[in-house]
C-alpha positions in Angstrom: -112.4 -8.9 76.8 -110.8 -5.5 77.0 -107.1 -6.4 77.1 -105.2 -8.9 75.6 -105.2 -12.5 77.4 -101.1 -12.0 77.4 -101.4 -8.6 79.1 -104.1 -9.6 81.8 -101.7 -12.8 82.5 -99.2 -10.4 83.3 -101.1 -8.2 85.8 -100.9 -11.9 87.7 -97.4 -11.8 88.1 -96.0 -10.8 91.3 -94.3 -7.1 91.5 -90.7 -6.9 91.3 -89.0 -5.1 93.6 -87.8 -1.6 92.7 -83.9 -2.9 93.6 -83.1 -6.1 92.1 -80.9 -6.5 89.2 -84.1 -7.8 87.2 -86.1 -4.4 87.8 -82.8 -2.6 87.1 -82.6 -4.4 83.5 -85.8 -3.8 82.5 -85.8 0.1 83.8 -82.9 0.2 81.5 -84.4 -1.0 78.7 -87.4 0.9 79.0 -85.4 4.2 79.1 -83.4 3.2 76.2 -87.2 2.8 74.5 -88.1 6.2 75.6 -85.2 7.7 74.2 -86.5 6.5 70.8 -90.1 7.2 71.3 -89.8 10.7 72.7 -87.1 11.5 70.6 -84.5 12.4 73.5 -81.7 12.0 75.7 -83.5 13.5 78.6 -85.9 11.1 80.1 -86.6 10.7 83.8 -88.2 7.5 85.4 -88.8 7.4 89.4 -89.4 3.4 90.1 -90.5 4.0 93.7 -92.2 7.5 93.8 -95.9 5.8 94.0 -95.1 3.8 96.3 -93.2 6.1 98.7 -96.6 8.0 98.6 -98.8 5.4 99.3 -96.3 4.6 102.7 -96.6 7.9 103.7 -100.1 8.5 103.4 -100.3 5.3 105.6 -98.3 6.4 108.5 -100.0 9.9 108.8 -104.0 10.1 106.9 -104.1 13.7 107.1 -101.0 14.0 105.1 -101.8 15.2 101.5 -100.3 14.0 98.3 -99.8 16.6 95.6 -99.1 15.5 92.0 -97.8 17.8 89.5 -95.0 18.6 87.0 -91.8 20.4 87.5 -90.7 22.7 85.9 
């Protein structure tokens, strides 16, 4: 097995919704990780960008999606 049996369990789990107090929690707690990993007070999460892609490309197949950084 590649993964551990707790993490493929997981996968299982339905997806929380990017607006419930839930999601917002653990967003919240995840930044606050960030902050510690990265060593920084500027970290930037978007919950719903994939998402919003995928919808889009849906309504319209010739749109294209184009990923990149900002600077």
């Amino acid at each position: 097995m590649l993964l551990a049996t707790h993490v493929c369990l997981a996968t299982a789990t339905p997806t929380l919704h990017h607006r419930t107090a839930e999601f917002k929690t653990i967003l919240k707690e995840s930044r606050a990780l960030f902050f510690n990993l990265f060593h920084t007070d500027k970290v930037i999460m978007i919950a719903s960008s994939v998402e919003h892609c995928y919808a889009r490309y849906k309504e319209n197949a010739q749109q294209t999606v184009r990923l990149g950084s900002v600077r």
